[in-house]
N, C-alpha and C positions, 0 to 999 in steps of 0.2 A: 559550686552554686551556693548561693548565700538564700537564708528565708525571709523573706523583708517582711509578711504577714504570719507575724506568731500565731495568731489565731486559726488560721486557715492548716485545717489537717489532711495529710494525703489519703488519699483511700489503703495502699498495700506500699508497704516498707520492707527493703530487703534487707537483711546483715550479713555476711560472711565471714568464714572463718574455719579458726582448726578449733580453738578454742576447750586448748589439753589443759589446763591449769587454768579452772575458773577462779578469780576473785572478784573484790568491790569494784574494781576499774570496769570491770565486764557488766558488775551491775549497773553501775551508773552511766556507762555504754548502751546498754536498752533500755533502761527507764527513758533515758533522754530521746531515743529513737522511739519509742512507743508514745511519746509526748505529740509527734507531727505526724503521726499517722495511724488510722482505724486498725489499721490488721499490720502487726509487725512478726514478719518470716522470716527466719534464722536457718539459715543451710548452715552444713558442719563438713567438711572435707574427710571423705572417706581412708582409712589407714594410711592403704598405698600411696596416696599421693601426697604424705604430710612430709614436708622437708625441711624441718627443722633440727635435722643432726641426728647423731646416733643415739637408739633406744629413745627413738620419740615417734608414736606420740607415747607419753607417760601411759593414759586410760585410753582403750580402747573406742572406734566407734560407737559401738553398744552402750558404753559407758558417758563416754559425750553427749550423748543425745539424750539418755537419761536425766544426766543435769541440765542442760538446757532446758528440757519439758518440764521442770520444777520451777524457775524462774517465771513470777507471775504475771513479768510485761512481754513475754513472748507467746504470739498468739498461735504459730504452727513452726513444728524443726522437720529438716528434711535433709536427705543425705546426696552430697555432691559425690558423683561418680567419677567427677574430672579434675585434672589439674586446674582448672581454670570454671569461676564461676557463669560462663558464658552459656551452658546450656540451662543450668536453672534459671537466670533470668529469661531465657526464652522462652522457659516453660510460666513463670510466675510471671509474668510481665508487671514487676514489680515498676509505682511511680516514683520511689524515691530509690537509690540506690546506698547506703547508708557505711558509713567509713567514719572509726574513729579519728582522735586528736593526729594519733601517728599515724595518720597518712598526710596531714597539711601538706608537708614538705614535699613528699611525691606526686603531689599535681603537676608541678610544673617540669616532671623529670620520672616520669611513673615507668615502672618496670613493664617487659612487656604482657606477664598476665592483665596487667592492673589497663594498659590499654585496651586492651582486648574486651576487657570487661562493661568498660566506659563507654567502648561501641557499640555495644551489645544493649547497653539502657541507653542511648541515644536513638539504636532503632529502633524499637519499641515505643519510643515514642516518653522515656522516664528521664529523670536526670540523678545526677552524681552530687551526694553530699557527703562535707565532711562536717560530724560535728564537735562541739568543742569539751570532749571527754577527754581527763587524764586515764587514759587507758595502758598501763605498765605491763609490760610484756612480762608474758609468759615462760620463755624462754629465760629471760633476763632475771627472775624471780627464780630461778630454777638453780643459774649459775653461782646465783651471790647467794643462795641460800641452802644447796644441797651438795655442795664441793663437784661439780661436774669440772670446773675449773681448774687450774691450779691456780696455790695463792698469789702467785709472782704475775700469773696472766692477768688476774684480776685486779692485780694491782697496777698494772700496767693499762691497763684498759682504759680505769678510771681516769687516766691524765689524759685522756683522749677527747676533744671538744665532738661527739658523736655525731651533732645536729653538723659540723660545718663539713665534718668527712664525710657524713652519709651525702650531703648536693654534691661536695667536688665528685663524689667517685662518680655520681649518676653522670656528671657534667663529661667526665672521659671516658665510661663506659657506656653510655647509651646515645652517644652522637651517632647518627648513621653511617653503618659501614656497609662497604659492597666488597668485602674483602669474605673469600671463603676458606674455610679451615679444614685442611683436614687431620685427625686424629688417627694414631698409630699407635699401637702397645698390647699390652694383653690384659682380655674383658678377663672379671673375677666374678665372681657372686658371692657376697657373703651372707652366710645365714647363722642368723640368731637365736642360738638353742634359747630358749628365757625358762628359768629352775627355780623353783624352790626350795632351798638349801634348810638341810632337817639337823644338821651338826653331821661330828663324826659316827660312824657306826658300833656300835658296843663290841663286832666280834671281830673289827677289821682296823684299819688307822689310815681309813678312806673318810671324804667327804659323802652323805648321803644326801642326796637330792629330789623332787619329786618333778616331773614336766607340767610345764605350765604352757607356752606355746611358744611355735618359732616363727620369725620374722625371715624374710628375704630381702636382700637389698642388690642393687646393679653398682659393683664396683667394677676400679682399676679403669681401663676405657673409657665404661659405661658410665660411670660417675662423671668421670671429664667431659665427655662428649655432651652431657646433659645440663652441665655448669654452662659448658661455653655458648648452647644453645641460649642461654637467658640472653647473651650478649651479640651474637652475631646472628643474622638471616640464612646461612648457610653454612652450614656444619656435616661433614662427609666422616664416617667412621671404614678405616681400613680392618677389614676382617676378615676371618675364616667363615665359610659357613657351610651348613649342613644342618637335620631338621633337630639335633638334638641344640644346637646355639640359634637355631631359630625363634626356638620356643622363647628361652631365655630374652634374646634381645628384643621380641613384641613383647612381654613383658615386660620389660625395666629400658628399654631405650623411647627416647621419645620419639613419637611417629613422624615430626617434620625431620629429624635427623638421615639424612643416606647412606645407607649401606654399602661401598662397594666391595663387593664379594668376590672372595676368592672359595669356592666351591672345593670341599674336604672332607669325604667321610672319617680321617682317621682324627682330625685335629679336636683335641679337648678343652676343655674350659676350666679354667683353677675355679676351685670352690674351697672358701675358709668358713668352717664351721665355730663359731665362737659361743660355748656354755658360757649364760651371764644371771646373775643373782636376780630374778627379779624386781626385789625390794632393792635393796643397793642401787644396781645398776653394775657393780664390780663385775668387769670379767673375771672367771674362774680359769679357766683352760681354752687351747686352740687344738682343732685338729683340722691339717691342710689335708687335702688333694688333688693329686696332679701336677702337683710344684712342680716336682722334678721332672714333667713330662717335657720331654728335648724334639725338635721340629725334627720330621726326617728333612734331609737333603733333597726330597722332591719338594716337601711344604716349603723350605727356605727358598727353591727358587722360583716357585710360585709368588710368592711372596714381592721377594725384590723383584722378579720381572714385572708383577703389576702393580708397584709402588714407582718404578724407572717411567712406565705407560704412561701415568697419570702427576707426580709430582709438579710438572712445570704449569698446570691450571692453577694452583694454588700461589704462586707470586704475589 
């Protein structure tokens, strides 16, 4: 949507975001949004559903929302409970829907949250702007400026034309597919001890550390299965289950994903526990469980007999 009447300001403006790593791009992102409309409202995407890689977000929701309510062109911050902005604009019926510079390019190839979102202020009766803010990611400031990278990656990165790889990929991955996937392997959990490392001990020639907080994440499977869902409409995970991987997979699987279930009280779930520096970011130490746990000989043919049942829908 383009604003042919500068002067004319909307009543309620929405912003969205994770919005871990604020700077000047962000600020000149809501000045300018606070420019076309009375009341501009900034949701912030609560922990769980930030996916921007490992050990993110950097600050916590608590902390997010803190800096946003400092920022003197935001009129109210309020926290998104979903993966997708589509229930707060229900609830705000916000009339502009407001999208920095870097989204220009995904209008015409947008992901399917960013869909989702865009039909959500169309029923409402609001529209979809993008405005023309150098808005530099957060992410991308992170990489080139606190070594999460390595130097070779990011040297390689750099020879990359970004803008013309980000349309083609959209261009092959988000044409419509009626092709359904199903996903096979073993779900993980990883959790993220996060420490505050105090040096070594004066009486010992250990590491001392104090607990800071832990993170959860849905690997192995569960990561995959929830990658491929951004891409495909139908995504089937082959699993054990039983109420202690129930838990886990409402948790960390996304709900349009299917289950089907091979029913198991004895089958366990790896979990990799990883202590990480909270400053740093450095992992310090792993401790697994359950690696070595081996299928009995009923689970395996549980297993393949209802992987033989179902394989040939997936062609």
């Amino acid at each position: 949507m383009k604003l042919n009447n500068k002067k004319k300001k909307f009543k309620t403006g929405l912003a969205h975001g994770v919005f871990d790593i604020l700077h000047i791009g962000h600020v000149e992102y809501f000045k300018q949004a606070k420019s076309i409309c009375d009341k501009l409202v900034v949701s912030v995407t609560v922990d769980k559903f930030v996916n921007k890689g490992t050990d993110r977000p950097a600050f916590s929701i608590k902390d997010r929302v803190k800096m946003l309510k400092s920022i003197k062109f935001i009129d109210q911050v309020v926290i998104s409970y979903e993966s997708t902005a589509v229930n707060v604009i229900k609830h705000i019926k916000p009339d502009l829907y407001i999208k920095g510079k870097d989204y220009k390019n995904l209008v015409k190839h947008p992901t399917k949250n960013l869909k989702l979102e865009i039909q959500a202020v169309k029923n409402i009766g609001g529209d979809f702007v993008v405005i023309n803010t150098n808005l530099k990611s957060s992410s991308k400031i992170l990489n080139e400026n606190y070594n999460y990278l390595d130097k070779d990656v990011i040297k390689f990165l750099k020879t990359i034309d970004k803008s013309k790889l980000q349309i083609k990929l959209k261009e092959i991955f988000f044409k419509p597919s009626r092709k359904k996937i199903l996903v096979i392997g073993e779900p993980i959990i990883d959790v993220h001890c996060n420490v505050k490392v105090l040096g070594k001990s004066q009486k010992s020639n250990v590491v001392s550390t104090t607990f800071v907080k832990n993170q959860e994440y849905g690997g192995g499977v569960i990561l995959a299965s929830n990658f491929l869902n951004e891409f495909f409409d139908h995504v089937d995970l082959l699993a054990f289950f039983n109420s202690t991987n129930d838990k886990f997979f409402n948790k960390y699987l996304n709900t349009k994903i299917r289950i089907k279930k091979i029913n198991s009280h004895s089958e366990k779930m790896i979990q990799k526990k990883r202590f990480v520096d909270s400053y740093s970011k450095n992992k310090l130490f792993q401790i697994n469980y359950d690696e070595k746990y081996i299928l009995s000989d009923k689970n395996k043919k549980l297993y393949l007999d209802k992987l033989k049942r179902i394989f040939q829908k997936y062609y």
